[in-house]
Structure formats: structure tokens, C-alpha cells
Z-matrix of the N, CA and C atoms (Angstrom, degrees):
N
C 1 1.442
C 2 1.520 1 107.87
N 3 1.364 2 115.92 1 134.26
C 4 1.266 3 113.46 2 -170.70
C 5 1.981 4 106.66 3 -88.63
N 6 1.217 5 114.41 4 159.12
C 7 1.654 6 119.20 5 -173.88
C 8 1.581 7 95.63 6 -60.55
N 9 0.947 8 103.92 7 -24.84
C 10 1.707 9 91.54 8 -177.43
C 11 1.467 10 136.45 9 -70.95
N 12 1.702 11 101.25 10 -49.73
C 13 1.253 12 116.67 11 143.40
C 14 2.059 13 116.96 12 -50.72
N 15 1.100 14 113.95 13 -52.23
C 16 1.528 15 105.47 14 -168.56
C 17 1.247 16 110.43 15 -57.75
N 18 1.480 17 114.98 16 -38.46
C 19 1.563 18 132.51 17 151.13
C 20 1.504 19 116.66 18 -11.84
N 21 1.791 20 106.52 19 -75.04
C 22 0.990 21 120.69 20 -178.12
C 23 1.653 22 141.28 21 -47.25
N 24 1.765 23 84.08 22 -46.10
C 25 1.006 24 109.21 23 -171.77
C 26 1.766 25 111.33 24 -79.24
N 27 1.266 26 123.81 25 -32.51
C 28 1.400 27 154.07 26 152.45
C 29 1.784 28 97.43 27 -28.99
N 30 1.073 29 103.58 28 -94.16
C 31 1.931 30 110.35 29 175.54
C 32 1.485 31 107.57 30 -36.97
N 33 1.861 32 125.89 31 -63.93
C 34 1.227 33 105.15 32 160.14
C 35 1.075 34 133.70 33 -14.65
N 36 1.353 35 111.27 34 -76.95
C 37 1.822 36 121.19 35 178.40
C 38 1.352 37 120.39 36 -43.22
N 39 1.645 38 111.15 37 -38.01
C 40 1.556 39 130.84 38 -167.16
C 41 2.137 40 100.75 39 -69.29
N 42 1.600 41 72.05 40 -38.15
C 43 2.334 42 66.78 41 -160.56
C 44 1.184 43 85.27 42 -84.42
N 45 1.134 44 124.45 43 -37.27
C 46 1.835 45 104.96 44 -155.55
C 47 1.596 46 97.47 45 -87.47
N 48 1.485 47 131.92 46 14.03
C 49 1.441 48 92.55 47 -179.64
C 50 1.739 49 120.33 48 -99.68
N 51 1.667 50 92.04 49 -0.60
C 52 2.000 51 86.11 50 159.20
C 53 1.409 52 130.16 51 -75.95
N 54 1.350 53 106.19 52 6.49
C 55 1.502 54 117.86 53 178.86
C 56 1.431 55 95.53 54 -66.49
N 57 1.365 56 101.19 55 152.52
C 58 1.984 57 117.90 56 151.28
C 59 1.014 58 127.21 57 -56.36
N 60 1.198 59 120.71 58 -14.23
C 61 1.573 60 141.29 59 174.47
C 62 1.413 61 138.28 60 -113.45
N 63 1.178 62 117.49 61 125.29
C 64 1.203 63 117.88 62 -174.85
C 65 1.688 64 127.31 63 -17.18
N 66 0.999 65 115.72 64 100.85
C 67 1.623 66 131.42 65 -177.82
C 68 2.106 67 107.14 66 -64.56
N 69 1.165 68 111.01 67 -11.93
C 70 1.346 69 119.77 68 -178.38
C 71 1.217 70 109.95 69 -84.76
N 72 1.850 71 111.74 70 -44.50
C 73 1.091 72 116.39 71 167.97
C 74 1.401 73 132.98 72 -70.21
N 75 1.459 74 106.23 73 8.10
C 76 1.540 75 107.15 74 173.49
C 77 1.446 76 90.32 75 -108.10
N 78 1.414 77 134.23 76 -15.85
C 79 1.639 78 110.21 77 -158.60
C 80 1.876 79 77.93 78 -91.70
N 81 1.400 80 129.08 79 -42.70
C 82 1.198 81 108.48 80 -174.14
C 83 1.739 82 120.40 81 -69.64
N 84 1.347 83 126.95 82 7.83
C 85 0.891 84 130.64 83 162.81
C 86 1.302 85 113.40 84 -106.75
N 87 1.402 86 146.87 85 21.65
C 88 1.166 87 164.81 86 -171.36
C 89 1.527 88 88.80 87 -128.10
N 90 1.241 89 133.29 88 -63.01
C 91 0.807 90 131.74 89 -165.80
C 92 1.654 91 122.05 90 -50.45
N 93 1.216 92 92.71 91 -46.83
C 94 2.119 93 106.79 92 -179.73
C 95 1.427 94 93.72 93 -71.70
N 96 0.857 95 139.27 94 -57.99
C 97 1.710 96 136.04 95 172.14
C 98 1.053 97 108.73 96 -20.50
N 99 1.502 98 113.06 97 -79.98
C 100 1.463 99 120.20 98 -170.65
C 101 1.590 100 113.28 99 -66.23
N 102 1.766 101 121.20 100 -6.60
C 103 0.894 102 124.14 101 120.53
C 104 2.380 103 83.13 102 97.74
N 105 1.613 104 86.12 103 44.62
C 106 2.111 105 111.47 104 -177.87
C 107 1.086 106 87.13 105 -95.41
N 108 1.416 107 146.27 106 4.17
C 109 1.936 108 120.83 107 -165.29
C 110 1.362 109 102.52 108 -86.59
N 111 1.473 110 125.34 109 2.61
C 112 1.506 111 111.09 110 176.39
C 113 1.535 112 96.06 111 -85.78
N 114 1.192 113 120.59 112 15.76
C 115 1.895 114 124.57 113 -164.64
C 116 1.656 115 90.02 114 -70.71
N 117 1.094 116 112.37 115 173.18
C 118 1.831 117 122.75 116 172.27
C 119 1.767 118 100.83 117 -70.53
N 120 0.889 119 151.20 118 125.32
C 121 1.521 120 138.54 119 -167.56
C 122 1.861 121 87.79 120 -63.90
N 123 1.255 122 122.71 121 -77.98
C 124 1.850 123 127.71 122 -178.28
C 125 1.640 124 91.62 123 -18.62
N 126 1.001 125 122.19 124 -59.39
C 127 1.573 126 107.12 125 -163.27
C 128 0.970 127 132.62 126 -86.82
N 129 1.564 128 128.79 127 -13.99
C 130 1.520 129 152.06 128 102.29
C 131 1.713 130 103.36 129 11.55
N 132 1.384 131 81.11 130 -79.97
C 133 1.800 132 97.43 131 -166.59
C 134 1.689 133 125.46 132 -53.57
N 135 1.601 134 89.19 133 -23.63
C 136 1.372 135 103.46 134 -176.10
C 137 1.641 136 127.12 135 -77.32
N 138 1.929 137 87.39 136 -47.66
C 139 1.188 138 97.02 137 155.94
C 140 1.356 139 151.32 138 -57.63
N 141 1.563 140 97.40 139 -31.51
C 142 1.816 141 108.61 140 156.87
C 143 1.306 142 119.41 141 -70.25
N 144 1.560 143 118.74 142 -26.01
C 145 1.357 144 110.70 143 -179.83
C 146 1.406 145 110.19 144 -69.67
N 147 1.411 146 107.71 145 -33.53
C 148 1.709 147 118.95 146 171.54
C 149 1.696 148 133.48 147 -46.68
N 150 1.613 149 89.80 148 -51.66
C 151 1.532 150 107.51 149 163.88
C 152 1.476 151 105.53 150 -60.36
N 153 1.347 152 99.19 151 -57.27
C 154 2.318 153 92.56 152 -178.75
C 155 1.599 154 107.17 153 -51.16
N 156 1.497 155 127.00 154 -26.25
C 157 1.102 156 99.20 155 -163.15
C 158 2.018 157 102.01 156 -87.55
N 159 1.224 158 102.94 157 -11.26
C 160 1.739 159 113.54 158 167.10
C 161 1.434 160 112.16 159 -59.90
N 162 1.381 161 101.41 160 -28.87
C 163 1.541 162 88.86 161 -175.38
C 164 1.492 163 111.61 162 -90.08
N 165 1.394 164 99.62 163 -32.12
C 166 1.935 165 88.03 164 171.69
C 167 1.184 166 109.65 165 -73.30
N 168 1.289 167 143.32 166 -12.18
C 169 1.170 168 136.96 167 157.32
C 170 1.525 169 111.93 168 -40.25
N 171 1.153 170 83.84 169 -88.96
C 172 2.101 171 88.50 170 -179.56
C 173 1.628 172 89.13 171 -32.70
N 174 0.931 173 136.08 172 -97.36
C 175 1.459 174 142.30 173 -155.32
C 176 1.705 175 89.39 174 -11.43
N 177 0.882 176 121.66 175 -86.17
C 178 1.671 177 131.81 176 -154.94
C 179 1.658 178 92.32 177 -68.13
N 180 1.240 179 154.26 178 -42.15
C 181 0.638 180 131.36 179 163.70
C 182 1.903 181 137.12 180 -61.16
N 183 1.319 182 99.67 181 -23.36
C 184 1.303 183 97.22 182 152.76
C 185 1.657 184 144.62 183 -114.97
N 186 1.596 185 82.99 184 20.33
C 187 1.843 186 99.46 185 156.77
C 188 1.454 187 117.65 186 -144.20
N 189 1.348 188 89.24 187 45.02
C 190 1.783 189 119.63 188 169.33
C 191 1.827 190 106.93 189 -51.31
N 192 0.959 191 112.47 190 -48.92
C 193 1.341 192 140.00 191 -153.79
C 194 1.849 193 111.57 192 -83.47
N 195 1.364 194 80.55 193 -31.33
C 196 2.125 195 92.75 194 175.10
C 197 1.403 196 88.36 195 -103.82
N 198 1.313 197 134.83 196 -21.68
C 199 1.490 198 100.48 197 -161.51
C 200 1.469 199 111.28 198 -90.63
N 201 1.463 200 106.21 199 -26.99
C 202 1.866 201 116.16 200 141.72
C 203 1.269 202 100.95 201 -20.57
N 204 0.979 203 90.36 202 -95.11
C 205 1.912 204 123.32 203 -152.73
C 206 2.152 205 89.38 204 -29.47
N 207 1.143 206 109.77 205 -39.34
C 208 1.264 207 98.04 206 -139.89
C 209 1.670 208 89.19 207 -96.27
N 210 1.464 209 121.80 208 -29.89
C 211 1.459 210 133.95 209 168.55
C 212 1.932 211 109.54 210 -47.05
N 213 1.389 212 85.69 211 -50.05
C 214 1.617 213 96.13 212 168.23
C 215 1.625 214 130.71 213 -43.04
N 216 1.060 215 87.20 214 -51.69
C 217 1.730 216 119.05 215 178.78
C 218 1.056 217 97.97 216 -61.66
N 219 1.456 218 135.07 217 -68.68
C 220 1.132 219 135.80 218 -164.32
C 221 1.602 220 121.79 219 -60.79
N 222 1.386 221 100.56 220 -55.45
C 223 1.734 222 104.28 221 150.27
C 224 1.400 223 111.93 222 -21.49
N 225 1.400 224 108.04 223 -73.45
C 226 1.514 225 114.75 224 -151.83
C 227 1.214 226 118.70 225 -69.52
N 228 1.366 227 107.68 226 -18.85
C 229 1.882 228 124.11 227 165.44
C 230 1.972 229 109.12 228 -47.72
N 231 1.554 230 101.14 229 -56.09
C 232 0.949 231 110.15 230 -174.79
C 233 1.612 232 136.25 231 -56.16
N 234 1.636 233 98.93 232 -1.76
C 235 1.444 234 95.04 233 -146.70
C 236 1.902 235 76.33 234 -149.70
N 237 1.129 236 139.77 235 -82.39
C 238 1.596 237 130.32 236 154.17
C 239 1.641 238 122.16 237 -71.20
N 240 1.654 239 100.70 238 89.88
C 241 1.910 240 106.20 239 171.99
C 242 1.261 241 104.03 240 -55.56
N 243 1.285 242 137.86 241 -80.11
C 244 1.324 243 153.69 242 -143.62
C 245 1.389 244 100.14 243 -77.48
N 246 1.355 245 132.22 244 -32.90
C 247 1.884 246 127.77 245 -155.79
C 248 1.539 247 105.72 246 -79.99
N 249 1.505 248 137.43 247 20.21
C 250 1.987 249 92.33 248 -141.11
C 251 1.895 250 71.94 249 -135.73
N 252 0.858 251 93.00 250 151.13
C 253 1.554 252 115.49 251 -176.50
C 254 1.690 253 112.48 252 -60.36
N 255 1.371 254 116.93 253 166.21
C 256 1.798 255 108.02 254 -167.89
C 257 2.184 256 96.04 255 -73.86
N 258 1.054 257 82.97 256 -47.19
C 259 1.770 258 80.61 257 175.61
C 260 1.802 259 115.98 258 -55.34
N 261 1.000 260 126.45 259 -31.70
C 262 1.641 261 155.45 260 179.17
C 263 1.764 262 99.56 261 -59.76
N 264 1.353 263 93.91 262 -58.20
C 265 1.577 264 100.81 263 -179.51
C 266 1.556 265 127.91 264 -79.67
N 267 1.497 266 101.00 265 -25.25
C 268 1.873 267 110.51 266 168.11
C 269 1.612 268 98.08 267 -59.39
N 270 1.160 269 100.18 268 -59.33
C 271 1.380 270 112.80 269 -166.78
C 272 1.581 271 112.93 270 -42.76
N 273 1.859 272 107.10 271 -57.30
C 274 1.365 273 110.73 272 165.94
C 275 1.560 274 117.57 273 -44.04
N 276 1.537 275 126.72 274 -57.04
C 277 1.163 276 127.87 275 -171.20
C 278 1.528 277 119.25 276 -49.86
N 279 1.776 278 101.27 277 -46.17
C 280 1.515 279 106.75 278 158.65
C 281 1.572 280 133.81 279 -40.97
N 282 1.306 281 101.10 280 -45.00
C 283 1.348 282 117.80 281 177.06
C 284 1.204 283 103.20 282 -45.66
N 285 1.834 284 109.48 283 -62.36
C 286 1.597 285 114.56 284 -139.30
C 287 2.391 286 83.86 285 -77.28
């Protein structure tokens, strides 16, 4: 696969995956366009699994910070019921 296409196919994955809909199904329909289906299908597959795993990246990297916050909470449920502040306790509920 050339960088250009992986390129392509990369941003595909990137915009379409806040859609309601399957984001795979746009890179494999991006894909026949740009006209990759003579690709090995395994290495195809791999590579999209690759791009998906970029995107949960970003995900956790940019709600690094709540998923603390909210791991915290959840702890703290466990161990002080009654003590934890109204924000403390959303947070717990989230957790659980």
C-alpha cells in the first residue's frame, strides 16, 4: 500500500469515526474507490485494525483526565459511602 493511500485511508477512519455508523465501513468503501482490493485481504485487515487502534488512542488520550477523575471516584465509593462530594458521587455512579 502506498503512503498515500494509507494516508487516505487513515483520515477516512479519523472523520468518519464519530459517525453512528460503522467507520470500517467507510474505510472499506474508500478503499474500493481508491480501488486497494487487489491488497492481501490479512493485510487490509490488519491495517484497519491498526488505524482503529489510533483512534482509541486519541480517545484515551484525550479523556485521560476524566477517566482518572472518574477511576478515583469509583475507588473512593468503595471505601467512604457517605463522605464524597455531589460531583465525587456522579463520578462514582459513572464508574460503577
Amino acid at each position: 500500500m502506498s503512503p498515500l493511500a494509507a494516508i487516505i485511508l487513515g483520515l477516512v477512519q479519523g472523520l468518519t469515526e464519530f459517525l453512528p455508523i460503522s467507520s470500517s465501513a467507510h474505510v472499506q468503501i474508500a478503499e474500493q474507490l481508491l480501488g486497494l482490493s487487489n491488497f492481501d485481504p490479512a493485510r487490509l485487515t490488519a491495517f484497519i485494525a491498526t488505524i482503529q487502534l489510533g483512534t482509541e488512542a486519541a480517545v484515551l488520550i484525550y479523556f485521560f483526565k476524566d477517566i482518572v477523575r472518574i477511576v478515583k471516584a469509583w475507588f473512593g465509593s468503595l471505601f467512604k459511602a457517605n463522605k464524597q462530594s455531589e460531583s465525587e458521587a456522579h463520578d462514582a455512579k459513572l464508574g460503577w
